[in-house]
N, C-alpha and C positions, 0 to 999 in steps of 0.2 A: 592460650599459652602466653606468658608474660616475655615478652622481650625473645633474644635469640640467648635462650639460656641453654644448657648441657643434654637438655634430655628432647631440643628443638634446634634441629642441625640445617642447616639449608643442602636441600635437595641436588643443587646444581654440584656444590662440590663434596656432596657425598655418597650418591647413587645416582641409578636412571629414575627422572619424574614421572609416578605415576601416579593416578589419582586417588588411590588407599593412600598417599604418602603425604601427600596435602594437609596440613594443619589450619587453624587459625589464622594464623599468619604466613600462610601461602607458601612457598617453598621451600620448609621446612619438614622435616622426617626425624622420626624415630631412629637416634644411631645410638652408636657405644660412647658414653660421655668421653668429653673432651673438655683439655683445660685453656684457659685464652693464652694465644699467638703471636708473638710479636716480629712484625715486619713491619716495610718500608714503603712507604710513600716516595716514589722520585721527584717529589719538591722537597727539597732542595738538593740533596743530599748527591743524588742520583739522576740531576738532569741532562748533567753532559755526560754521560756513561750510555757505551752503546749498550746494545742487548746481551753480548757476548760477555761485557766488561760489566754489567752489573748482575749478570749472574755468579759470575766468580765473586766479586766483591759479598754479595749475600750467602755465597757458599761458605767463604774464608769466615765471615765473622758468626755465619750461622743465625741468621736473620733471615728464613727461608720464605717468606711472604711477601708479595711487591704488590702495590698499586698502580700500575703506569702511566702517568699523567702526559694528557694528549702535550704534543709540540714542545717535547721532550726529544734528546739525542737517539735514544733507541728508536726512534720510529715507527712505533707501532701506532696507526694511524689509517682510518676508513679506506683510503685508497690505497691499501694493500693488497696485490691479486690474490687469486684464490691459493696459488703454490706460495708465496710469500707468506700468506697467514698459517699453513701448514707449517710452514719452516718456524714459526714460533712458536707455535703447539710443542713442535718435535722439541725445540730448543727448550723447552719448561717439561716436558715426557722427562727428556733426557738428562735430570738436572735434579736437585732437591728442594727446587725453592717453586712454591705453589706462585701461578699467577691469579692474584686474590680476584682481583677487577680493573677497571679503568676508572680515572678520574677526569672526567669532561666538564667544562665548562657549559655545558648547555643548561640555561638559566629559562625561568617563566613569569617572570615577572611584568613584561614587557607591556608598555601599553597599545603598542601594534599588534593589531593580532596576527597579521601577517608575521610578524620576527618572532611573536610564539609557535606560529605553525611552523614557519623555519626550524625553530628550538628541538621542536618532538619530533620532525622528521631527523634531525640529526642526531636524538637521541636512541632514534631505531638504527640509523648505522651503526652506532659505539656499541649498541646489542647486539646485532648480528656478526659484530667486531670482535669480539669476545666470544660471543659463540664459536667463533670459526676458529680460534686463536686457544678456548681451552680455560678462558677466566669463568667467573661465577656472577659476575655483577657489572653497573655502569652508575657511577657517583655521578648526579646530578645536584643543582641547589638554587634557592632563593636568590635571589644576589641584592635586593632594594626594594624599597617601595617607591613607587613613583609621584612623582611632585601633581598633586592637584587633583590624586586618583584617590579615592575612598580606599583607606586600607582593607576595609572589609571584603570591598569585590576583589583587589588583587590578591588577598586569598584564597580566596573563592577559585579563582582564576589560575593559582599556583597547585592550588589541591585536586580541580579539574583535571589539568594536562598529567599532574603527576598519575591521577589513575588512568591514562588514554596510554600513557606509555609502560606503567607496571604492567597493564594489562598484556600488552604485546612482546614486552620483555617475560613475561612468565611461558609463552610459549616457545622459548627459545634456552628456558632455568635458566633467566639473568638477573639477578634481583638491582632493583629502583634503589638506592641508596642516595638519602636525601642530603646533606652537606650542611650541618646549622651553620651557616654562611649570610652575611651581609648587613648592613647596616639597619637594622630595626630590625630586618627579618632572624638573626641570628639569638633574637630573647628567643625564651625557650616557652614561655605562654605563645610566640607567638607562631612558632612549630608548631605547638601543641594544637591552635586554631587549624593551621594546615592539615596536620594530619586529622582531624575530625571531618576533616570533605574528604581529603585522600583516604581512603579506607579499604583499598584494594586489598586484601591481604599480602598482595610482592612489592610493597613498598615501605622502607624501614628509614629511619634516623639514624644518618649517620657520625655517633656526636662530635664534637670538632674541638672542645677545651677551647675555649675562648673566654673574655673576662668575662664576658657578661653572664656567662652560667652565674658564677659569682654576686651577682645582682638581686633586688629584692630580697625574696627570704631564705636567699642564699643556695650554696650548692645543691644541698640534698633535695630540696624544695623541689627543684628547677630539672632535676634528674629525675626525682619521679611523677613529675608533669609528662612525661617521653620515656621512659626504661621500657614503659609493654606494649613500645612500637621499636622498638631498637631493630636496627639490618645487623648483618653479618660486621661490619666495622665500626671502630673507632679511631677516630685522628688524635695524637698528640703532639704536642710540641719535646722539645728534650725534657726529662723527665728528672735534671738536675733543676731544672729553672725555677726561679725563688717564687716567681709570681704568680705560677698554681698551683693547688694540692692534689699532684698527683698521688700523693699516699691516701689521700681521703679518697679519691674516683677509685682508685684499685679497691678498697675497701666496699666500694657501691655495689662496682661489677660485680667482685666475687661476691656479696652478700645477693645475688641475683643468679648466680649460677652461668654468668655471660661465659660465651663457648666461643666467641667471635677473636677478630683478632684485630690488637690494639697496633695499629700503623702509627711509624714517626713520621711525622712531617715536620720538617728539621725547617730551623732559622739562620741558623750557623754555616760556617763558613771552614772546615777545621779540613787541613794540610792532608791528614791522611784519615780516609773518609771510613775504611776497614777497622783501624783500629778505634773510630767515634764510637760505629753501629756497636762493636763487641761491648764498650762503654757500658752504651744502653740499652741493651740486650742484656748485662747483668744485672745493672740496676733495675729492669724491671722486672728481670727474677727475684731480687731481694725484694723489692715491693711487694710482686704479688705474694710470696712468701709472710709477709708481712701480715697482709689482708685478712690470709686462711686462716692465720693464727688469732 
């Protein structure tokens, strides 16, 4: 199956995992299509917003998807008891706005291997964190290459751990959501290197709109270097902003059938945060609108 298109739904937030439902690309199922999604990423946007305060905030503007990115005001964070993680299940049960996944900083690049091992054990918390709590996923990412290290082994070494932890987040339907993140590691030839070690099936690219997609032979190039490893998300920046075409990516997606849901991840700073998200929640109606036609 190519990418997380319409007729390849990830399993976690679409039924119970079972292993007739297993695709390709690992937890993904057979569902009723679906068109892509747009929520929120709480960088920026939503970082001082408690839990209570950013559900209403994505109720009011109808931007029913959130990312929650760890060390954030909400708190939702590994050392949460077991009745505290319930309490946030309930709070997203009882609510319309889906909790997509977490966004963690646990990176592998590291030339300790000791601080990679740290890395994956803490990226089994943020999956068991999410399991408990009711999300579907745990964003992870490259973040650099290391000075004096052979790029080639710290790939090597980033698409290793990446499949140690898809592996044990799929026993829990959490999918690995990679972050084109960091300085060299964020070209998209050089995801592409990664995920050719990474090959787990529950681990997907999750794409980030950064310039350098833009780079070498350009957009399209570089999207379909990675489109048929795509996860469940995509990051955006505001989808007013001059300096990338988000009319061309909407165009990609839908020419792919992507089912996922296209998260803001805001740069801005804007007074009243309710009426931004409704903003760009139209405008990426009118875009995707755009796209199909």
């Amino acid at each position: 199956m190519a990418g997380y298109s319409r007729r390849s739904f990830l399993a976690a937030t679409g039924g119970v995992l079972a292993a007739t439902a297993l695709s390709a690309r690992g937890l993904r199922a057979e569902q009723t299509p679906q068109p892509m999604r747009f929520g929120l990423v709480t960088y920026l946007w939503g970082q001082h917003m408690t839990l209570p305060e950013l559900l209403a905030a994505c109720e009011k503007s109808q931007v029913l998807g959130v990312e929650l990115r760890t060390q954030h005001a909400h708190g939702v964070e590994p050392a949460l008891t077991k009745a505290e993680r319930a309490e946030v299940r309930k709070r997203f049960a009882d609510s319309p706005v889906t909790l997509v996944g977490y966004g963690s900083n646990a990176q592998f690049h590291e030339a300790d291997p000791a601080k990679v091992r740290q890395n994956i054990e803490l990226t089994k918390q943020y999956i068991q964190l999410m399991h408990d709590c009711g999300g579907s996923g745990v964003k992870v990412k490259p973040n650099s290459f290391v000075k004096d290290v052979p790029r080639e082994k710290t790939i090597e070494q980033i698409g290793r751990a990446l499949n140690l932890v898809a592996a044990h987040g799929a026993e829990f339907n959490q999918e690995i959501r990679v972050e084109v993140h960091g300085p060299g590691t964020s070209e998209l030839p050089v995801i592409k290197a990664i995920f050719d070690v990474a090959d787990h099936p529950n681990v997907g690219v999750c794409w980030n709109s950064n310039d350098v997609d833009l780079q070498g032979e350009g957009l399209k190039h570089n999207f379909n270097l990675v489109k048929d490893r795509f996860g469940a998300t995509v990051h955006v920046r505001e989808l007013d902003s001059a300096d990338y075409p988000y009319q061309d990516l909407m165009r990609l997606l839908a020419g792919m059938d992507y089912a996922g849901w296209i998260l803001l991840e805001a740069r801005t700073n804007p007074p009243d945060k309710v009426a931004a998200l409704v903003e760009q929640r139209e405008m990426f109606e009118r875009m995707l609108a755009r796209a199909k036609s």
